[in-house]
mmCIF file of the C-alpha atoms, coordinates in Angstrom:
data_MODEL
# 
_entry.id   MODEL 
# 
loop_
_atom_site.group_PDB 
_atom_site.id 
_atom_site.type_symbol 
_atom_site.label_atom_id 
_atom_site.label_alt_id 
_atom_site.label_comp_id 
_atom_site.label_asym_id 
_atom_site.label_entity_id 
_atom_site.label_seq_id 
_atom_site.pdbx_PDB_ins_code 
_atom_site.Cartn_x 
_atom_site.Cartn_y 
_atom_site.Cartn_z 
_atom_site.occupancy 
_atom_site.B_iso_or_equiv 
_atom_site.pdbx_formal_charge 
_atom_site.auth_seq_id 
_atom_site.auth_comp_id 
_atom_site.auth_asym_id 
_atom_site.auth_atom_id 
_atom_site.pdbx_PDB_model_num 
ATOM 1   C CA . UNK A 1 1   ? -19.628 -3.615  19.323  1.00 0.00 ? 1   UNK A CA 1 
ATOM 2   C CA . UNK A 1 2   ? -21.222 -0.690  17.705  1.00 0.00 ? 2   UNK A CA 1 
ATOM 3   C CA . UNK A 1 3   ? -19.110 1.393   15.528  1.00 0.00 ? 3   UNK A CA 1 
ATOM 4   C CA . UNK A 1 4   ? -19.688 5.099   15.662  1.00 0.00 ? 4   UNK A CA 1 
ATOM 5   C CA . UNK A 1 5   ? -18.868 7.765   13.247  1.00 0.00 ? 5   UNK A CA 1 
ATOM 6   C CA . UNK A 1 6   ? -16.490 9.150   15.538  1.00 0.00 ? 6   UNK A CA 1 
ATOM 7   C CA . UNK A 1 7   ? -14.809 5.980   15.633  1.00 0.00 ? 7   UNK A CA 1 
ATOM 8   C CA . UNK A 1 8   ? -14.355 5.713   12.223  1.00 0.00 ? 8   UNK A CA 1 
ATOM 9   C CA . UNK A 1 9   ? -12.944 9.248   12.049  1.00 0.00 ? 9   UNK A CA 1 
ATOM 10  C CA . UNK A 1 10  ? -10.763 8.921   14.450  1.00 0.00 ? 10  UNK A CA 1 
ATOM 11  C CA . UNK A 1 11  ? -9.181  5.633   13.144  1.00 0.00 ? 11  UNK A CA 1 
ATOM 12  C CA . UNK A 1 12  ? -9.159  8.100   9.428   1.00 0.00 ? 12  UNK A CA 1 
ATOM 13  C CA . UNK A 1 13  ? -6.813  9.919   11.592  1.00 0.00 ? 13  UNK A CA 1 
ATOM 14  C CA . UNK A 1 14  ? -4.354  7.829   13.185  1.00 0.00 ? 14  UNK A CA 1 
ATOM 15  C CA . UNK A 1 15  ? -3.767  6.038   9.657   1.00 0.00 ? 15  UNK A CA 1 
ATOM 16  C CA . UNK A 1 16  ? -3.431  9.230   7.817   1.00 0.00 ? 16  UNK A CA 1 
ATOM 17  C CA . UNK A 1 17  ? -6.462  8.563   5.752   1.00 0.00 ? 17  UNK A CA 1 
ATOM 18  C CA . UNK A 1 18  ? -9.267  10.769  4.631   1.00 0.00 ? 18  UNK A CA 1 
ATOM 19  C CA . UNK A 1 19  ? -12.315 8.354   3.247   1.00 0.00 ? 19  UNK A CA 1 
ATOM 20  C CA . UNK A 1 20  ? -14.733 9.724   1.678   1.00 0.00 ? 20  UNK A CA 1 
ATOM 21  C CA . UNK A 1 21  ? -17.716 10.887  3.601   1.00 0.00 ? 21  UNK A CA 1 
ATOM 22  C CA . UNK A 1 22  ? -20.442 8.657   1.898   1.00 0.00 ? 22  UNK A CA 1 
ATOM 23  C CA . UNK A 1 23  ? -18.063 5.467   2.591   1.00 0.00 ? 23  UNK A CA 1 
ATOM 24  C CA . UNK A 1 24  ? -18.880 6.261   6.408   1.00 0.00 ? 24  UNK A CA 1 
ATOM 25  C CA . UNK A 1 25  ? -21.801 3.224   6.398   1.00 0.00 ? 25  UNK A CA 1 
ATOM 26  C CA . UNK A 1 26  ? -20.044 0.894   4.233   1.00 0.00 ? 26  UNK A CA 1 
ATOM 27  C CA . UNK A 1 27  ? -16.905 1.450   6.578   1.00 0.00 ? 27  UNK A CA 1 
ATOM 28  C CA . UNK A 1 28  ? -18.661 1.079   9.514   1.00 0.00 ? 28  UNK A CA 1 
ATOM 29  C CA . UNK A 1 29  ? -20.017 -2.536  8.669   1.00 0.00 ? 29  UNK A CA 1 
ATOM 30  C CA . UNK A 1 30  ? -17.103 -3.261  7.436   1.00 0.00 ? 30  UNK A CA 1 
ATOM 31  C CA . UNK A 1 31  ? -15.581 -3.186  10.631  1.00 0.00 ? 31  UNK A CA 1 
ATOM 32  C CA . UNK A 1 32  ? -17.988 -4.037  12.801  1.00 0.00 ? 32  UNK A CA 1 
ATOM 33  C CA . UNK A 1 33  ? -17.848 -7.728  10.534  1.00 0.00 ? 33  UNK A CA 1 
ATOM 34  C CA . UNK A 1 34  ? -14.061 -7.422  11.611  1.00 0.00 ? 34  UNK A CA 1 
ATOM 35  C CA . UNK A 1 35  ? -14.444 -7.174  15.370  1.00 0.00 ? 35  UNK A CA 1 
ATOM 36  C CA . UNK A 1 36  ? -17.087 -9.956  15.638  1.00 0.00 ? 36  UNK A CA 1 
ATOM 37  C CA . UNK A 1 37  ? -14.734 -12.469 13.776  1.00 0.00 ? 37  UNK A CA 1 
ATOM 38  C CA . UNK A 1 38  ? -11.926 -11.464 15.994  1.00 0.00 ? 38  UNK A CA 1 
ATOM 39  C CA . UNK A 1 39  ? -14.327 -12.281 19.133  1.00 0.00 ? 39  UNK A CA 1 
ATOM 40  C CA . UNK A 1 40  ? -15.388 -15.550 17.563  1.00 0.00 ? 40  UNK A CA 1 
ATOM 41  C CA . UNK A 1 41  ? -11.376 -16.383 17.033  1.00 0.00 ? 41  UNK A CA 1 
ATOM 42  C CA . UNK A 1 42  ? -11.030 -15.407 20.713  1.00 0.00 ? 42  UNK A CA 1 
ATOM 43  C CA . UNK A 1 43  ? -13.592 -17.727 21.930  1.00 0.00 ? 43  UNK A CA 1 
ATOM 44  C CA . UNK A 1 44  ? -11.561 -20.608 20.630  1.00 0.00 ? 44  UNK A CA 1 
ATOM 45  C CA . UNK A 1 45  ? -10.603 -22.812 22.824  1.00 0.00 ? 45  UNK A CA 1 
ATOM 46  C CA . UNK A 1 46  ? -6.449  -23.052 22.650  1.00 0.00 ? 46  UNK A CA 1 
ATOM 47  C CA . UNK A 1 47  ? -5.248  -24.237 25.941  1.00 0.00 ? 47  UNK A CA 1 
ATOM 48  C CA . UNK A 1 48  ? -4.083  -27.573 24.794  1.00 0.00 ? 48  UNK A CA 1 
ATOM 49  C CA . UNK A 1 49  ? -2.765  -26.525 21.643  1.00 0.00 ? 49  UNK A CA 1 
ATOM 50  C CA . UNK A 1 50  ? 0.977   -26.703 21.190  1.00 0.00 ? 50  UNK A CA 1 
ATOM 51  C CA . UNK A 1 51  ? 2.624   -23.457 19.560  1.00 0.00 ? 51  UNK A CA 1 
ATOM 52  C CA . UNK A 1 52  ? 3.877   -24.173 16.487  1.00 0.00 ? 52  UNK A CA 1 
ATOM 53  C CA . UNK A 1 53  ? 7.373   -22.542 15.296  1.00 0.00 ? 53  UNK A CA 1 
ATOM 54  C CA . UNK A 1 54  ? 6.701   -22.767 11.592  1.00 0.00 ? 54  UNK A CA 1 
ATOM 55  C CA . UNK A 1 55  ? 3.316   -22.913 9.608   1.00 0.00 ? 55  UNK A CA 1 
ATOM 56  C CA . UNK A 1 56  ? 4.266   -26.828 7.806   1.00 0.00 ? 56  UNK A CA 1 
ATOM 57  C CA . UNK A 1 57  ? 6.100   -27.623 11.191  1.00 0.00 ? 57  UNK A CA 1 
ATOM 58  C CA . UNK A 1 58  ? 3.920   -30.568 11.792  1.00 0.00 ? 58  UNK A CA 1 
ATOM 59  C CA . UNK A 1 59  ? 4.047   -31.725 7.962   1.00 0.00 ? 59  UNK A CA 1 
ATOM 60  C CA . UNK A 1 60  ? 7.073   -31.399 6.959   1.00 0.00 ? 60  UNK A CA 1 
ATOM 61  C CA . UNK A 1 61  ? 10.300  -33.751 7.799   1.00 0.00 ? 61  UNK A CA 1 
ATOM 62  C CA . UNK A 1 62  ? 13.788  -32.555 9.004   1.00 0.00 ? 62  UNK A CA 1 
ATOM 63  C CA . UNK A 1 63  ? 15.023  -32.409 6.107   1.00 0.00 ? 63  UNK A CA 1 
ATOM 64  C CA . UNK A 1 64  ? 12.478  -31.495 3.566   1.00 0.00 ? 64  UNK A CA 1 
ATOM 65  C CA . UNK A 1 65  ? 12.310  -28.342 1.588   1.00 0.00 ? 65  UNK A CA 1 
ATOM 66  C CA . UNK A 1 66  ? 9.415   -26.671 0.048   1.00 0.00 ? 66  UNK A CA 1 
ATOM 67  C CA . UNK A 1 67  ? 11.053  -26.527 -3.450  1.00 0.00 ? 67  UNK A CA 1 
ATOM 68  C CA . UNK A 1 68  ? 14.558  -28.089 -4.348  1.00 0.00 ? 68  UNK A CA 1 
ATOM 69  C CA . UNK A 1 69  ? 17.042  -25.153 -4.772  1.00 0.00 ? 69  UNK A CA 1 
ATOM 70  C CA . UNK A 1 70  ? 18.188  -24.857 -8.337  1.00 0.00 ? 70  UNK A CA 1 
ATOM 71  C CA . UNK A 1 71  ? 19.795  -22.107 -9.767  1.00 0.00 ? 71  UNK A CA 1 
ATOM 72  C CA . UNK A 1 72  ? 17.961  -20.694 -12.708 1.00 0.00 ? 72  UNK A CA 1 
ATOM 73  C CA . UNK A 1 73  ? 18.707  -20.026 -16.124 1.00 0.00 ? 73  UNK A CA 1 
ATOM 74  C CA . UNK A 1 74  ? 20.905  -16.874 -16.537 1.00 0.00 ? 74  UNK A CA 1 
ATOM 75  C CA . UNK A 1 75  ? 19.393  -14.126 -18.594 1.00 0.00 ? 75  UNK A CA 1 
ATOM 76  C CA . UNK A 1 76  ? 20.910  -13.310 -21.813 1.00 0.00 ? 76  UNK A CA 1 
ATOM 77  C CA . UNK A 1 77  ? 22.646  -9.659  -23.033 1.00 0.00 ? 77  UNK A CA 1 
ATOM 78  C CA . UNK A 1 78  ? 19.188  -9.207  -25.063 1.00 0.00 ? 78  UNK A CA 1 
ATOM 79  C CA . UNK A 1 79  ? 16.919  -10.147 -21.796 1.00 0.00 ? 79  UNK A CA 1 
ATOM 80  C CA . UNK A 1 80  ? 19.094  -8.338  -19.332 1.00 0.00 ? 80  UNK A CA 1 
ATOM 81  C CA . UNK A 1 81  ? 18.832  -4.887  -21.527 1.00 0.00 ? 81  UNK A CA 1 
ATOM 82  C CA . UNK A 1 82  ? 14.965  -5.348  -21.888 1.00 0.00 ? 82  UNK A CA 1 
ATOM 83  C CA . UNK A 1 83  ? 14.965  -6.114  -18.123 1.00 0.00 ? 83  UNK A CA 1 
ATOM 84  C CA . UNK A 1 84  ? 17.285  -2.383  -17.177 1.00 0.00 ? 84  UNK A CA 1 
ATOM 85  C CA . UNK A 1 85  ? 15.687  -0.164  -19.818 1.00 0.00 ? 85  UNK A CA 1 
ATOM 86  C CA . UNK A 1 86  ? 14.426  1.587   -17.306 1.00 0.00 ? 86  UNK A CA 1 
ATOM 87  C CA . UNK A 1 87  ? 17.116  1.796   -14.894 1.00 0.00 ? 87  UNK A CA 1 
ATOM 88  C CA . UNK A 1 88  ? 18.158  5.716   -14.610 1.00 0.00 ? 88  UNK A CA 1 
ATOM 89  C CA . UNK A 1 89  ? 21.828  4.579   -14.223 1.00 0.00 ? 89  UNK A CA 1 
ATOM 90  C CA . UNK A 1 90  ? 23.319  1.819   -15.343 1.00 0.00 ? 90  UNK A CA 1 
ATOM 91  C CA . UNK A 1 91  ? 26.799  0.763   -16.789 1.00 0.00 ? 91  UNK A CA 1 
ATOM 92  C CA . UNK A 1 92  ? 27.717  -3.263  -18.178 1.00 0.00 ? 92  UNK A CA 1 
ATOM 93  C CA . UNK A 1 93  ? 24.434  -4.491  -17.240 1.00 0.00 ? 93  UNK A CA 1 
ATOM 94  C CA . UNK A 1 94  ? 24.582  -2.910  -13.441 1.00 0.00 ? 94  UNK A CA 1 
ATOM 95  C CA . UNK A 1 95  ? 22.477  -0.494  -11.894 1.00 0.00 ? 95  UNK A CA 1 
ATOM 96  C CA . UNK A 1 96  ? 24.274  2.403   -10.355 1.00 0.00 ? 96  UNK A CA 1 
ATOM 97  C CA . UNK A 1 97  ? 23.463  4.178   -6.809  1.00 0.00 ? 97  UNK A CA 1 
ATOM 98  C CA . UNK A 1 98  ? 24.716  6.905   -5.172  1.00 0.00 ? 98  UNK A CA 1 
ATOM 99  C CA . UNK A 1 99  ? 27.235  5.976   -2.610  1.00 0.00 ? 99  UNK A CA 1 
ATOM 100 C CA . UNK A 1 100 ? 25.235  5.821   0.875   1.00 0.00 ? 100 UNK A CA 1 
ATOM 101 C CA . UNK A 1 101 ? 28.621  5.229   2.665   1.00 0.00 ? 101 UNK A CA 1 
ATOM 102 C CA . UNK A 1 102 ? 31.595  7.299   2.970   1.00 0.00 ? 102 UNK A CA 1 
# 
């Protein structure tokens, strides 16, 4: 499929973009390299392929986690100042927000 500059202007458009002018060519193979990989995953054969619910579905047990859930080490005064010195509000180590309900 033959990208035209139209195309690519048009696409500039519905995502609110404005590429620059000379990046026209370098766009245009760009995508065209898209669409023919999405028509070589769409000649795949899938029909006796069972969906899968989960990525690691089929290699992981019942039970199994990806990492054991530990709590981590909690920050002290000195690292949870250096981590909030750039919070605009704050008070005892606590950001504050403006209230959002009333």
């Amino acid at each position: 499929m033959a990208i035209t500059d139209n195309d690519i202007k048009q696409l500039a458009q519905l995502a609110n973009l404005a590429p620059d002018p000379s990046l026209t060519s370098a766009l245009q193979t760009d995508l065209e390299k898209m669409v023919s990989l999405i028509k070589e995953l769409q000649a795949v054969d899938t029909q006796n392929v069972a969906p899968m619910t989960h990525p690691l579905a089929n290699y992981r047990q019942p039970n199994d986690h990806l990492r054991d859930d530990v709590p981590a080490p909690v920050n002290s005064p000195q690292q949870r100042d250096a981590l909030m010195h750039n919070a605009p509000a704050k008070t005892d180590g606590l950001f504050l927000v403006p209230t959002v309900i009333e």
